[in-house]
C-alpha positions in Angstrom: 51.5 2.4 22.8 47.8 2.4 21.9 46.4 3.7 25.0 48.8 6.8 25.3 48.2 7.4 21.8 44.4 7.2 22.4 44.1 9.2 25.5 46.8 11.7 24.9 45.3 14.6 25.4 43.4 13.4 28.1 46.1 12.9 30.8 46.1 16.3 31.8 43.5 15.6 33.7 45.6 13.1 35.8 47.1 14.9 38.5 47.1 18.6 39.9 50.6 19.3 38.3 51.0 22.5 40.6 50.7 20.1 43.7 52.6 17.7 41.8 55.9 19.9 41.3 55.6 21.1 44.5 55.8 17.6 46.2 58.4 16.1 43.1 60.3 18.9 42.0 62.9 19.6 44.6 65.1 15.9 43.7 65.4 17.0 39.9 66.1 20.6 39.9 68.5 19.6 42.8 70.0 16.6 40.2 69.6 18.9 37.2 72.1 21.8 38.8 74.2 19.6 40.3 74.8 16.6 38.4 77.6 15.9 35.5 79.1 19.1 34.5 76.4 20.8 36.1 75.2 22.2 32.8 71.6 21.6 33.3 71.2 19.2 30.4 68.1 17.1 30.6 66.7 14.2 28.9 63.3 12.4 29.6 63.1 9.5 28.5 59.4 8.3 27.4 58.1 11.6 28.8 54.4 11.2 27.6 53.1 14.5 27.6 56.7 15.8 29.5 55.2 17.2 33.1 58.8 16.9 34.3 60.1 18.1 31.3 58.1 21.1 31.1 58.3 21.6 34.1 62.1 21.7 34.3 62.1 23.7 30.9 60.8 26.8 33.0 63.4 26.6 35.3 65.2 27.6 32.8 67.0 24.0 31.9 67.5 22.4 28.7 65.4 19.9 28.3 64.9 17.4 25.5 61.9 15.4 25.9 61.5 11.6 24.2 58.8 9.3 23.4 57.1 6.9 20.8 53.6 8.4 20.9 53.9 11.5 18.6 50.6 12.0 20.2 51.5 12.5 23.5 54.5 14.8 22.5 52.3 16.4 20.4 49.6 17.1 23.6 52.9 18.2 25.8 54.0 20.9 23.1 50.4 22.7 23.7 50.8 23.0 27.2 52.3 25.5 30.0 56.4 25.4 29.4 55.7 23.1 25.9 57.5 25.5 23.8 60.7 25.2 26.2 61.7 21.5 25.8 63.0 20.2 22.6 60.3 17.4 21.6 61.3 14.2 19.8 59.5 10.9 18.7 61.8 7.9 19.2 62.4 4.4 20.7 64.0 4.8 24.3 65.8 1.5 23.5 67.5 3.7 20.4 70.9 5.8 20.7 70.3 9.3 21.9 72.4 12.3 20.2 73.8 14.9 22.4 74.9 14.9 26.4 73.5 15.6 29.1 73.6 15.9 33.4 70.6 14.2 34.3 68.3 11.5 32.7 64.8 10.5 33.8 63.1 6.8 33.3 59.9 7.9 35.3 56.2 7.0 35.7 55.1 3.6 34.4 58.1 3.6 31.4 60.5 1.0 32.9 57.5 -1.6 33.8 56.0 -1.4 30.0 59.2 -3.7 29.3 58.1 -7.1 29.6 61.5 -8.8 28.8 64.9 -7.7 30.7 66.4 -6.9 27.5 64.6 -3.7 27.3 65.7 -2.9 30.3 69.1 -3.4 29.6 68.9 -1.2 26.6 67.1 1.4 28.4 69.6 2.2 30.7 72.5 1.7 28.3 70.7 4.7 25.9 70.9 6.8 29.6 74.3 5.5 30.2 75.3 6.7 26.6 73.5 9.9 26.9 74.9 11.2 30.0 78.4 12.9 30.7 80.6 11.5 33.4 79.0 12.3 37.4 75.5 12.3 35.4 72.4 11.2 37.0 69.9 8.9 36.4 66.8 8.9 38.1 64.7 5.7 37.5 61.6 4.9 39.1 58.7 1.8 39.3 55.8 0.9 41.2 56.2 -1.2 44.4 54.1 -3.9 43.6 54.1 -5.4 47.5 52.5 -1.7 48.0 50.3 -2.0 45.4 49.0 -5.5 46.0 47.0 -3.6 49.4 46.7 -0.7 48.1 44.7 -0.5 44.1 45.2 2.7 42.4 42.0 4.7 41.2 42.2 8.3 40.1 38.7 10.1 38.7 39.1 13.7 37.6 37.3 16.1 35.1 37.4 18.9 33.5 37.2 20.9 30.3 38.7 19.9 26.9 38.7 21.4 23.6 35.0 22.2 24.3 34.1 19.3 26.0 33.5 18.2 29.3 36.1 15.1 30.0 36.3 12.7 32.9 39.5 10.7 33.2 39.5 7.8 35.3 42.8 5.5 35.8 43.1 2.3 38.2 46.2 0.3 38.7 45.2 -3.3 40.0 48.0 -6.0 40.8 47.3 -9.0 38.9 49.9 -12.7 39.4 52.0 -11.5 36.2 52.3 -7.6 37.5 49.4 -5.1 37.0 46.8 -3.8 35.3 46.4 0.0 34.7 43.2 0.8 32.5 42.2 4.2 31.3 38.5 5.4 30.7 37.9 8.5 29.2 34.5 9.8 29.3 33.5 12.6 27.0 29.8 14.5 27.1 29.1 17.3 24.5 25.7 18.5 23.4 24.1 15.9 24.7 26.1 13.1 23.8 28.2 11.0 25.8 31.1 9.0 24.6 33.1 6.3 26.6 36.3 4.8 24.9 38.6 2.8 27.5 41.8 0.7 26.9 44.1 -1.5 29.4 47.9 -1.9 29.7 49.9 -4.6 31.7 52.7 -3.6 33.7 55.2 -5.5 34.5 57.0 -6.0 38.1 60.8 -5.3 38.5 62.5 -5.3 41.3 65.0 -2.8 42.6 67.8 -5.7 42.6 67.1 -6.1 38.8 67.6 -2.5 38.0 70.5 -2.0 39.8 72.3 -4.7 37.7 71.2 -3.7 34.3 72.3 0.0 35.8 75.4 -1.3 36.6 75.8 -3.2 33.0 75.3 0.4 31.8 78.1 1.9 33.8 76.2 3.0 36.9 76.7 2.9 40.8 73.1 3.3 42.9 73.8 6.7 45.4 70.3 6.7 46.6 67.4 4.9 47.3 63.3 6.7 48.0 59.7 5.6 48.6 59.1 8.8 45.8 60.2 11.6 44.1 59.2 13.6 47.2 62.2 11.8 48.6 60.0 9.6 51.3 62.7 7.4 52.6 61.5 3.8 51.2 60.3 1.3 53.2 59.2 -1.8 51.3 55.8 -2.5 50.8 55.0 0.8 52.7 55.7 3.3 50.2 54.5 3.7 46.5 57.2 3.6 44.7 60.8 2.7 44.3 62.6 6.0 43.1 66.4 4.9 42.7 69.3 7.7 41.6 72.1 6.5 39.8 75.2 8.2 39.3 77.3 7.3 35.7 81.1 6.4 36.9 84.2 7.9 35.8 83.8 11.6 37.3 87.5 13.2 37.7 
């Protein structure tokens, strides 16, 4: 909670969302105009600053974006398609009010959990949130990919008047991973390093299927990413898994 509270504003600088969109958002506007009652109801759950929630937002969906840092929600209101997503600060493991077609549990979110009881609740909020023939996308590092293959990212770039370099590396550890964040910040002639670490923690696809199921789930399909790489084990990044809540008519 600390780091993303830290470095909020700072994750823009992450990734080229253009390129990002264009590689991830083809699965969940697909999801979001098909799934449920195909109303177009979204819910992100612990967005961070909401790319795919903004994103969605100016495809016209209805997007409510959640998460505990009321600083990254606050960083993801000031940004392209902010204004379109309904922002709220609140525990993912809490009841959600409304319903909706299509829930995400993206990025690092389901790997902050170090207990399987979070998990459990996690997915019983989606399950809750979601109409009948809703879909829930969930998605986690694959750690055997990770183990060969450490994560670093380095990008800069402008800030509130200040140049910023963002640098994030992922490195597997014997009790999951470690992903630490520096932020490097130079203006007039002063430079400013503040860093902070996180451990993730490893779950396998076998383990979320079950506490999907608890929550009223059945698994329709399995990636390697949102791009919809078909997964092979160790070979592919990620473990992207869409879940479909039962009792459709």
């Amino acid at each position: 909670m600390e780091m993303f509270e830290r470095f909020a504003g700072a994750f823009t600088l992450a990734s080229d969302e253009k390129a990002r969109w264009e590689r991830e958002g083809g699965l969940l506007s697909a999801l979001a105009r098909s799934a449920g009652m195909g109303a177009g109801r979204v819910l992100d759950l612990a967005c961070g600053n909401g790319f795919h929630a903004r994103r969605l937002a100016l495809k016209g969906f209805d997007v409510v974006a959640i998460d505990l840092s009321a600083g990254s929600t606050k960083a993801g209101a000031e940004l392209a398609g902010g204004d379109k997503v309904r922002w709220r600060v609140g525990d993912i493991t809490e009841a959600v009010e409304g319903e909706y077609d299509l829930a995400l549990l993206v990025g690092n979110t389901l790997s902050l959990f170090d207990e399987e009881e979070g998990l459990l609740r996690a997915f019983a909020v989606a399950g809750g949130a979601l109409c009948a023939g809703g879909a829930l996308v969930a998605q986690v590092i694959d750690f055997d990919y990770l183990r060969e293959h450490p994560v670093a990212i380095e990008r800069s770039g402008d800030l509130d008047g200040e140049s910023v370099t963002f640098r994030k590396t992922i490195d597997a550890s014997p009790s999951g991973a470690v992903v630490r964040i520096t932020v490097t910040t130079e203006r007039g002639g002063e430079r400013t390093v503040k860093d902070a670490a996180q451990l993730l923690h490893e779950w396998n696809p076998e383990t979320l299927e079950v506490a999907a199921t608890n929550a009223g789930f059945a698994l329709k399909d399995t990636y390697g990413g949102l791009d919809k790489t078909p997964r092979e084990a160790g070979k592919t990044k990620d473990v992207v898994l869409v879940f479909v809540k039962e009792g459709r008519e």
